[in-house]
N, CA, C and O atoms as a CHARMM CRD file, in Angstrom:
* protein
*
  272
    1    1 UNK  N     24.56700   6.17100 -39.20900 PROA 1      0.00000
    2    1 UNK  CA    23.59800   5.20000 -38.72700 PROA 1      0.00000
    3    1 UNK  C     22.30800   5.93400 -38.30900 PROA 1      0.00000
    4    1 UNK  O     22.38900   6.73200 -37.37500 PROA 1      0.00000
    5    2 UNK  N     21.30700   5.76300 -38.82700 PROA 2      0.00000
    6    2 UNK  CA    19.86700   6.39700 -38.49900 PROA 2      0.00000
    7    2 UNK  C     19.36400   5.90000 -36.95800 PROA 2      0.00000
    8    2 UNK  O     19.86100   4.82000 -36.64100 PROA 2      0.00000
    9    3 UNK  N     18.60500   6.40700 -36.10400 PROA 3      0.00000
   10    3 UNK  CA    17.90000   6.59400 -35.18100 PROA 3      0.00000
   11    3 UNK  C     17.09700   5.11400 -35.33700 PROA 3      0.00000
   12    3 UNK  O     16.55500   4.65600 -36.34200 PROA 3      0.00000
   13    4 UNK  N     17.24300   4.38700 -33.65100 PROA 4      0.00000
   14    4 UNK  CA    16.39800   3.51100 -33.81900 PROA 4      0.00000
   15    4 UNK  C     15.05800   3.64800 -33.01300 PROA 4      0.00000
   16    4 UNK  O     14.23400   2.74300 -32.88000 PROA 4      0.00000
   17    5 UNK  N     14.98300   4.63700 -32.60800 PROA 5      0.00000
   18    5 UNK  CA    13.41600   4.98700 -31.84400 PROA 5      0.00000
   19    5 UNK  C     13.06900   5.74200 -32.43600 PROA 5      0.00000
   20    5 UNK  O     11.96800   5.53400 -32.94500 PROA 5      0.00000
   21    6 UNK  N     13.82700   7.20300 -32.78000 PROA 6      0.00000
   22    6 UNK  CA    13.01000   8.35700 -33.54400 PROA 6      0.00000
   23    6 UNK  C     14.23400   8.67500 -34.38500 PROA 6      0.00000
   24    6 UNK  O     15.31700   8.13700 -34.61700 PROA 6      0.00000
   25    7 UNK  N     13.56700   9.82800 -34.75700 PROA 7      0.00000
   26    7 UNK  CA    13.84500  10.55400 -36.52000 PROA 7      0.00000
   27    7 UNK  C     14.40700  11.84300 -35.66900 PROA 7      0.00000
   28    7 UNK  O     15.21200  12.58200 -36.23700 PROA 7      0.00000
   29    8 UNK  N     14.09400  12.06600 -34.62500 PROA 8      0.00000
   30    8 UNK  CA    14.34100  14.34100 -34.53500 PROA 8      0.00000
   31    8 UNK  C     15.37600  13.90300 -32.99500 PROA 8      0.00000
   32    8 UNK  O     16.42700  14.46700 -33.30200 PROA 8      0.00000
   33    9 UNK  N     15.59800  13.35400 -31.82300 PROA 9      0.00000
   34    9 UNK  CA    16.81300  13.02000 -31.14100 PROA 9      0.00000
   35    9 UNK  C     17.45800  11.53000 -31.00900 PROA 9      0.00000
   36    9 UNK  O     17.04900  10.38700 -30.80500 PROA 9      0.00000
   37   10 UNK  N     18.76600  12.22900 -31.25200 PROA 10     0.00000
   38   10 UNK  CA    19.50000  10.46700 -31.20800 PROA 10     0.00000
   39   10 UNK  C     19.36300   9.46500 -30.18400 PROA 10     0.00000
   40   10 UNK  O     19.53500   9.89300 -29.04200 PROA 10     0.00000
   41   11 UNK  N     19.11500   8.32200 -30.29100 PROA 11     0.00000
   42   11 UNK  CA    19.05600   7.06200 -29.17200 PROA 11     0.00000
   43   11 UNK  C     19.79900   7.39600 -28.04400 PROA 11     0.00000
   44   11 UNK  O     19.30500   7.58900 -26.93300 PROA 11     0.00000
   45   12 UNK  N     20.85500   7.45900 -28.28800 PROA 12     0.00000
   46   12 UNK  CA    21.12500   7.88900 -26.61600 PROA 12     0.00000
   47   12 UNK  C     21.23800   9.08400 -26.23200 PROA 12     0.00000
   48   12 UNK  O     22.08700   9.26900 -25.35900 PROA 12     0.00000
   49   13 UNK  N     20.58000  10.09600 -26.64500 PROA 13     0.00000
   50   13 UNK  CA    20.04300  11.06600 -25.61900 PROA 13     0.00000
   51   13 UNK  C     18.86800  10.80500 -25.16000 PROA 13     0.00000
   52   13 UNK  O     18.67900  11.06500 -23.97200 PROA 13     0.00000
   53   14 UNK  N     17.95200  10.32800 -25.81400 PROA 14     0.00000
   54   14 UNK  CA    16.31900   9.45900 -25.77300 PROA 14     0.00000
   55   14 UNK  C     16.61500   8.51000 -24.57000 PROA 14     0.00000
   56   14 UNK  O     16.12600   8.73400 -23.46300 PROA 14     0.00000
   57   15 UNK  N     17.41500   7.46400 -24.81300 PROA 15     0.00000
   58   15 UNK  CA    17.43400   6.51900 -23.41600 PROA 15     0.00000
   59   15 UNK  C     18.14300   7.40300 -22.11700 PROA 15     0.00000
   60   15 UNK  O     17.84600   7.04600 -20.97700 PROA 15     0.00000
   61   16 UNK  N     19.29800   8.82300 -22.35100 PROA 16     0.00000
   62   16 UNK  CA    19.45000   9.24200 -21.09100 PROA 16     0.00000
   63   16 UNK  C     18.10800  10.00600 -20.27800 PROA 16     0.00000
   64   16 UNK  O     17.84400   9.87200 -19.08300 PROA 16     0.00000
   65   17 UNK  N     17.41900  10.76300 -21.18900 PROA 17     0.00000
   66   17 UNK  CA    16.07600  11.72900 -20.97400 PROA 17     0.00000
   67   17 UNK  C     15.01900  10.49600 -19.73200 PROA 17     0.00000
   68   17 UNK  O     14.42000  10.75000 -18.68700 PROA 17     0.00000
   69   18 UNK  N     15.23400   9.01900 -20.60300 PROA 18     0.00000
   70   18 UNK  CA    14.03900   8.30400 -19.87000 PROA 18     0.00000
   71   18 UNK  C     14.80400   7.65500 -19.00800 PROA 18     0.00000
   72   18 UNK  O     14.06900   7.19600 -18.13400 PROA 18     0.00000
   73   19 UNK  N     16.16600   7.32500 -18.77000 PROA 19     0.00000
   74   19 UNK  CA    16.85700   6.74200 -17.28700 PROA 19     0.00000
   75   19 UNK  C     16.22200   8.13200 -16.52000 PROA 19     0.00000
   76   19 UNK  O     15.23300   8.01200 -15.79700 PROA 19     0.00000
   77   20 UNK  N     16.83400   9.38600 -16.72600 PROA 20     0.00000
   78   20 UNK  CA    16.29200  10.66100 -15.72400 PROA 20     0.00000
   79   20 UNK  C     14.89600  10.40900 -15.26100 PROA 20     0.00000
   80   20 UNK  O     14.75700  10.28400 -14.04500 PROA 20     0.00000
   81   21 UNK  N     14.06000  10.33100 -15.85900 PROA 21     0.00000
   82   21 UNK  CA    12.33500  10.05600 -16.13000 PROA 21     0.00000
   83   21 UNK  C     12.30300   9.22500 -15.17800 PROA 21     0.00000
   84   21 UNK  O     11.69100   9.64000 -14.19400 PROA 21     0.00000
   85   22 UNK  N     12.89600   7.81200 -15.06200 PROA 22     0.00000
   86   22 UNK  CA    12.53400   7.08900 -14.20500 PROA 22     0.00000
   87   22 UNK  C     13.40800   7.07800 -12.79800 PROA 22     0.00000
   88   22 UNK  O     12.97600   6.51200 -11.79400 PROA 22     0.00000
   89   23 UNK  N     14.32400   7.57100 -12.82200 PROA 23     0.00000
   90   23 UNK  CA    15.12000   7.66100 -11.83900 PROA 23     0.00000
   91   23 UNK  C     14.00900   8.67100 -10.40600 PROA 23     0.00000
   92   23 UNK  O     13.61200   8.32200  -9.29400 PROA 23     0.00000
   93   24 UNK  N     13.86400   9.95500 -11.19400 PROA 24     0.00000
   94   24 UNK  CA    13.15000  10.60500 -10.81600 PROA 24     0.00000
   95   24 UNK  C     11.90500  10.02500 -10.41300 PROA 24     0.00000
   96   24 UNK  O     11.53600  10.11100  -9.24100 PROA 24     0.00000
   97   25 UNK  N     11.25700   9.46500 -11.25200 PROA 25     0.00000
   98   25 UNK  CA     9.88400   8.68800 -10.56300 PROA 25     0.00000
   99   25 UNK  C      9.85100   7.92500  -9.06200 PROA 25     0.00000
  100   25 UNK  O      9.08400   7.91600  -8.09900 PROA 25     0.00000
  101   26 UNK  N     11.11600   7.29500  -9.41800 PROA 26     0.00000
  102   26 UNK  CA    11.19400   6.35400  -8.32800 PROA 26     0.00000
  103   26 UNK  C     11.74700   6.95800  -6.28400 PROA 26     0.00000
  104   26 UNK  O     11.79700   6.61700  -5.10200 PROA 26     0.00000
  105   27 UNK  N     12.01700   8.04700  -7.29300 PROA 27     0.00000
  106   27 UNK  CA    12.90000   9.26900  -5.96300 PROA 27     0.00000
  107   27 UNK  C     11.65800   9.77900  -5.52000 PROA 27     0.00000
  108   27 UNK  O     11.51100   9.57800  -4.31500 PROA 27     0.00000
  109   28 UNK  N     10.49000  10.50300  -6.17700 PROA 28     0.00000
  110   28 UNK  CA     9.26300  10.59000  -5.75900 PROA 28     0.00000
  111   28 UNK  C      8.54200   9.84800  -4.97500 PROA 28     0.00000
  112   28 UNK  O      8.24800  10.33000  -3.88100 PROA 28     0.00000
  113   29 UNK  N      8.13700   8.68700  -5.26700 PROA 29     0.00000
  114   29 UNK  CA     7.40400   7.95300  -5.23800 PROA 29     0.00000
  115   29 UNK  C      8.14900   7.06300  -3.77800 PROA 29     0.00000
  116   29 UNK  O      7.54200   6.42300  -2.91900 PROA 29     0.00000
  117   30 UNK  N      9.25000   7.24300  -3.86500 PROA 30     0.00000
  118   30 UNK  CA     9.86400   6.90900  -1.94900 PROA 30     0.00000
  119   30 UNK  C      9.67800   8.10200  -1.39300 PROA 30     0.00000
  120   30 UNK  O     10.09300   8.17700  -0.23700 PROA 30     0.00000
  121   31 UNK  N      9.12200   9.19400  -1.89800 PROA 31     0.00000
  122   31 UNK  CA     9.10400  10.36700  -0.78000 PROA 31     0.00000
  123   31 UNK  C      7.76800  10.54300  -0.63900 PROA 31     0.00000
  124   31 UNK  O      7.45500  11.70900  -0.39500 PROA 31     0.00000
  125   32 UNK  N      6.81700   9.70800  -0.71800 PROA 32     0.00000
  126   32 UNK  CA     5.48500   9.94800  -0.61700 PROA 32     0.00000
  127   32 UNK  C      4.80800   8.85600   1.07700 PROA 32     0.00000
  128   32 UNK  O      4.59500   7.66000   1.27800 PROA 32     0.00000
  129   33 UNK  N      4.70400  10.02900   1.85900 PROA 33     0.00000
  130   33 UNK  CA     4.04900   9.17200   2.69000 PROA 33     0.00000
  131   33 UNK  C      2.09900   9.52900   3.26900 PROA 33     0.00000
  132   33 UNK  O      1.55400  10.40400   2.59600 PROA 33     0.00000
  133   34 UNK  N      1.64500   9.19400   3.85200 PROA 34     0.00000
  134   34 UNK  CA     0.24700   8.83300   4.24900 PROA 34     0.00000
  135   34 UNK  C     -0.15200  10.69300   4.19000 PROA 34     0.00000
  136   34 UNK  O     -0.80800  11.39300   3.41800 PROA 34     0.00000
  137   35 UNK  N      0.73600  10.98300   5.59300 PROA 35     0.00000
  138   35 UNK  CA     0.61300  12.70300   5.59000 PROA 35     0.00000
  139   35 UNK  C      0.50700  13.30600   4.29200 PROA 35     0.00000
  140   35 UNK  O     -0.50900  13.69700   3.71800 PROA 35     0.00000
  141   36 UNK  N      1.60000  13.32200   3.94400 PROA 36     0.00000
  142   36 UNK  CA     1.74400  13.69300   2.23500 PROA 36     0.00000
  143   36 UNK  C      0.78300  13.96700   1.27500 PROA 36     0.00000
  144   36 UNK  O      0.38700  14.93200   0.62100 PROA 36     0.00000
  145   37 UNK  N      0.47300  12.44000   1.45700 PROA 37     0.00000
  146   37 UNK  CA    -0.89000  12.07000   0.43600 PROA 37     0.00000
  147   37 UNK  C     -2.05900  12.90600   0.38300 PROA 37     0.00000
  148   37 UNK  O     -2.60700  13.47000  -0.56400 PROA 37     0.00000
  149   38 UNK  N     -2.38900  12.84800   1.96100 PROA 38     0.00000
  150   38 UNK  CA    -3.38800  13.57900   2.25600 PROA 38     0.00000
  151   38 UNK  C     -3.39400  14.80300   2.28900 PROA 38     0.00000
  152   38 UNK  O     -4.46000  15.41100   2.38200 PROA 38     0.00000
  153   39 UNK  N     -2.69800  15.17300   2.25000 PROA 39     0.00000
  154   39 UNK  CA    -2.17200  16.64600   1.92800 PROA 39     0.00000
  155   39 UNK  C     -2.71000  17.57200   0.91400 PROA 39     0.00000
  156   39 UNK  O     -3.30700  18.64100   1.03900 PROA 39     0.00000
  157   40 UNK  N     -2.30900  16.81500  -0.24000 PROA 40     0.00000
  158   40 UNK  CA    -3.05600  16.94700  -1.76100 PROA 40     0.00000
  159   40 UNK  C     -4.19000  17.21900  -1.97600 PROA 40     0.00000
  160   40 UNK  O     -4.94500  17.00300  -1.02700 PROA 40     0.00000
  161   41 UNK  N     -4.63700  17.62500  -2.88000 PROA 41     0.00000
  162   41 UNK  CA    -5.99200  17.92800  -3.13600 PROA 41     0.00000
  163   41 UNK  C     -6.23700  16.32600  -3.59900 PROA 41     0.00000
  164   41 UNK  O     -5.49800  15.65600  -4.32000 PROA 41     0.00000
  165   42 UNK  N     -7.46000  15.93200  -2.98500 PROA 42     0.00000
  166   42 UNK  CA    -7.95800  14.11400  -3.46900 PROA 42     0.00000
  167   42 UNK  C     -9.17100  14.49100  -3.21600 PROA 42     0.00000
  168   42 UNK  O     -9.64600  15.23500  -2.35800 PROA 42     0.00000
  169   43 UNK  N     -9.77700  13.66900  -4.37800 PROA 43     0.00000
  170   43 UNK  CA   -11.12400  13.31000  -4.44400 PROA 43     0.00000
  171   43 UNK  C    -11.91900  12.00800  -3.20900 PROA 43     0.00000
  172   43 UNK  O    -12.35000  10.93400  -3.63000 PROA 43     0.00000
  173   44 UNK  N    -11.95900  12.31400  -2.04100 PROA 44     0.00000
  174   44 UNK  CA   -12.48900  11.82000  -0.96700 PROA 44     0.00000
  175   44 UNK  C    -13.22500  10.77500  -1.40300 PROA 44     0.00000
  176   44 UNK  O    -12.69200   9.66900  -1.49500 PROA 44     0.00000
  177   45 UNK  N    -14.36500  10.93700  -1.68900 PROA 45     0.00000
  178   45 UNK  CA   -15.56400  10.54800  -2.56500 PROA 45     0.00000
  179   45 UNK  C    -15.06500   9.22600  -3.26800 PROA 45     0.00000
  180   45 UNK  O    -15.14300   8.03400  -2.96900 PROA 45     0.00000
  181   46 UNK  N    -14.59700   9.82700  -4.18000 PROA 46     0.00000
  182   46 UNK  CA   -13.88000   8.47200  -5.21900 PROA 46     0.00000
  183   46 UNK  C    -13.04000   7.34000  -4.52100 PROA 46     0.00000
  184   46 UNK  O    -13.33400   6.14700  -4.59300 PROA 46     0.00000
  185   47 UNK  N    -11.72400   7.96100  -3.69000 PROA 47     0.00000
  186   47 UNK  CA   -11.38800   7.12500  -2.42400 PROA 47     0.00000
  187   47 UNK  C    -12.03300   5.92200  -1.97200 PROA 47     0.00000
  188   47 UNK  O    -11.76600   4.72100  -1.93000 PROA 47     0.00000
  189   48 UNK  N    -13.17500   6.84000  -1.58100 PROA 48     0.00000
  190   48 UNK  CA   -13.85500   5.44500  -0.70600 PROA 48     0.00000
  191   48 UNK  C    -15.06600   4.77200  -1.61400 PROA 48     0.00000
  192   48 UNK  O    -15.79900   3.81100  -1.38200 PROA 48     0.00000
  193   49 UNK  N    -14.97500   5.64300  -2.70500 PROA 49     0.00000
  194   49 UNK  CA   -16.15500   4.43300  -3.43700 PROA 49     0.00000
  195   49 UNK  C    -15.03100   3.33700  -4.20500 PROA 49     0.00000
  196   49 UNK  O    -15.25400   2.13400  -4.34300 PROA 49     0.00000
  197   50 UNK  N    -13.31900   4.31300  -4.83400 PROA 50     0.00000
  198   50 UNK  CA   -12.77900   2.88100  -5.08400 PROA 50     0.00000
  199   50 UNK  C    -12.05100   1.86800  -3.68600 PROA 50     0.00000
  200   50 UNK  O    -11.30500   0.88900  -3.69800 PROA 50     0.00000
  201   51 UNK  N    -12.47700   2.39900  -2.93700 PROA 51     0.00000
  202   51 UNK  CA   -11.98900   1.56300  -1.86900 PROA 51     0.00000
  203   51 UNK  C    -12.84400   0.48000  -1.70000 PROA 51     0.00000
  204   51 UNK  O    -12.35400  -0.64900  -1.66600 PROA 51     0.00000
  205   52 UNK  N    -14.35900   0.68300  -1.55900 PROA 52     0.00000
  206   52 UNK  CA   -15.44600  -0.21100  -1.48000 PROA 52     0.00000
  207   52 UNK  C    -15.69900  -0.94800  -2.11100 PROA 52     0.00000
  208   52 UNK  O    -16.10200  -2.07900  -1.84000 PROA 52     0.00000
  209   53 UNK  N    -15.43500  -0.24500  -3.56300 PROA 53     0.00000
  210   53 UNK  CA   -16.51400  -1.59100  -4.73400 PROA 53     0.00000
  211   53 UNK  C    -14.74300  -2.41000  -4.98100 PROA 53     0.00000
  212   53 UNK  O    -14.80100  -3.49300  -5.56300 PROA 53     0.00000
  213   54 UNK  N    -13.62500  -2.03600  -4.66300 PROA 54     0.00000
  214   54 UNK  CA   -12.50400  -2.95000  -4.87600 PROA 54     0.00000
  215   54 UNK  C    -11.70600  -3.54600  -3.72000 PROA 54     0.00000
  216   54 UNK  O    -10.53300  -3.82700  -3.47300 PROA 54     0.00000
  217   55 UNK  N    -12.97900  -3.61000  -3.09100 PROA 55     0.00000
  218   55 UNK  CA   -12.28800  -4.39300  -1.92900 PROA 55     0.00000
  219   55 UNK  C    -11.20500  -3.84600  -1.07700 PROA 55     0.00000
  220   55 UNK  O    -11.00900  -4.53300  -0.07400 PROA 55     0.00000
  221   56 UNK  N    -10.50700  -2.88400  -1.18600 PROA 56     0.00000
  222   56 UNK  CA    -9.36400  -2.42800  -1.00600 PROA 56     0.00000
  223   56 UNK  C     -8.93300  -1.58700   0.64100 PROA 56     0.00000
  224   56 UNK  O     -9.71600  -0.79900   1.17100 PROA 56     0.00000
  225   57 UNK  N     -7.91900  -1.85800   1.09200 PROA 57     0.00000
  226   57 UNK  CA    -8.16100  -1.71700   2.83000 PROA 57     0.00000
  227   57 UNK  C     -7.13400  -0.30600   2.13400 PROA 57     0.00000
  228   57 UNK  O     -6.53100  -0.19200   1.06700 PROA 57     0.00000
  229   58 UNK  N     -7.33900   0.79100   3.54500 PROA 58     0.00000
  230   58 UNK  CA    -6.60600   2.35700   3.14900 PROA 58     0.00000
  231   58 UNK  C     -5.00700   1.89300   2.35000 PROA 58     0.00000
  232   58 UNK  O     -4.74800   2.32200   1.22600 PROA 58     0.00000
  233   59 UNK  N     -3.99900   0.94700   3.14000 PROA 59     0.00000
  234   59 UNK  CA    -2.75500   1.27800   2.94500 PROA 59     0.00000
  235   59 UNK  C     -3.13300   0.43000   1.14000 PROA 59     0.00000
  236   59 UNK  O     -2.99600   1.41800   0.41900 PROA 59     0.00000
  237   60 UNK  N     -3.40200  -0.45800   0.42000 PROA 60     0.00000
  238   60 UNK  CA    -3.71500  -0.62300  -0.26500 PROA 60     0.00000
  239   60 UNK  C     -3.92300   0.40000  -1.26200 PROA 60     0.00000
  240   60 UNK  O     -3.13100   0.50000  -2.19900 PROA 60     0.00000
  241   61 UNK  N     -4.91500   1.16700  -1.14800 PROA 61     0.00000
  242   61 UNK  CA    -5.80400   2.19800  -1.80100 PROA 61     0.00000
  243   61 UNK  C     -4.90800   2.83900  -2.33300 PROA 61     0.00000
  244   61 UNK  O     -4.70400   2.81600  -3.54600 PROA 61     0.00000
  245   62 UNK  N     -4.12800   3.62000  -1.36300 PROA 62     0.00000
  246   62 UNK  CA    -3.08700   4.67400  -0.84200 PROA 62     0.00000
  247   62 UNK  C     -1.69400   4.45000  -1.87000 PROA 62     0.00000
  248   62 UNK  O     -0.98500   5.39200  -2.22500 PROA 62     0.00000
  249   63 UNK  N     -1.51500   3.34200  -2.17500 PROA 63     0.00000
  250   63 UNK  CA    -0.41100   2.80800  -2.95000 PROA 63     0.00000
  251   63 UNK  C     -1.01700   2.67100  -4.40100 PROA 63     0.00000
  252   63 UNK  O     -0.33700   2.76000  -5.42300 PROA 63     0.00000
  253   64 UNK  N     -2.52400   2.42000  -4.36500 PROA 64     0.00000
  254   64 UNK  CA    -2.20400   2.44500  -6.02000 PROA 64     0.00000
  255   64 UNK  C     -3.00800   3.55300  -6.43100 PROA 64     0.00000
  256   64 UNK  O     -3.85300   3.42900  -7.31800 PROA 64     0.00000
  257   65 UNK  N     -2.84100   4.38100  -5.97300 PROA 65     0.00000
  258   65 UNK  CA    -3.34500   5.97400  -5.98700 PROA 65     0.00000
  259   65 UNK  C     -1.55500   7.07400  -6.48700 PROA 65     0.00000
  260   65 UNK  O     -1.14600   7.97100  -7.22500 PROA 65     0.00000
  261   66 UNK  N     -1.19600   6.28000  -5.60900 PROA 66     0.00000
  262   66 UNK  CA    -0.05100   6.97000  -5.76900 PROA 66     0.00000
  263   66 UNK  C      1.05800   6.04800  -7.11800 PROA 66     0.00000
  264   66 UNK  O      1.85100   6.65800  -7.83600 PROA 66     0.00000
  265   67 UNK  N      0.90500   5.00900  -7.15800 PROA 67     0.00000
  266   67 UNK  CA     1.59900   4.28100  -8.09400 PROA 67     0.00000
  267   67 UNK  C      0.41100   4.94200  -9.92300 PROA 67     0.00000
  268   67 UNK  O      0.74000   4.94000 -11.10900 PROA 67     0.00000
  269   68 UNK  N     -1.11100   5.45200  -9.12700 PROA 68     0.00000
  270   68 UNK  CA    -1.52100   5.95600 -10.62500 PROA 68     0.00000
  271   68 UNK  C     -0.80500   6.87800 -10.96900 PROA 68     0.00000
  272   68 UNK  O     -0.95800   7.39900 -12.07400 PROA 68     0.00000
């Protein structure tokens, strides 16, 4: 039976690789808090200009910064 996503690894090693992928994302992405964030190297600047022209209050911002 041929590959129904790709040609070079079989389907279910492909769907285990991306359960890991997202499993992992989601384990991240609960370990991210405010401290954290700020922590990082961030573009300040950009922050608050996309904070301004999108309306957007910090905890807002902060979440889809981190959900980018």
């Amino acid at each position: 039976m041929a590959n129904k996503y790709l040609s070079f690894i079989s389907d279910e090693h492909l769907l285990f690789c991306i359960e890991n992928l997202h499993k992992s994302y989601l384990r991240a992405k609960e370990d991210v808090s405010k401290k954290k964030f700020y922590k990082n190297k961030i573009d300040t600047i950009k922050l608050t200009f996309d904070a301004k022209f999108n309306d957007l209050d910090e905890e807002t911002l902060i979440k889809t910064e981190i959900n980018r």
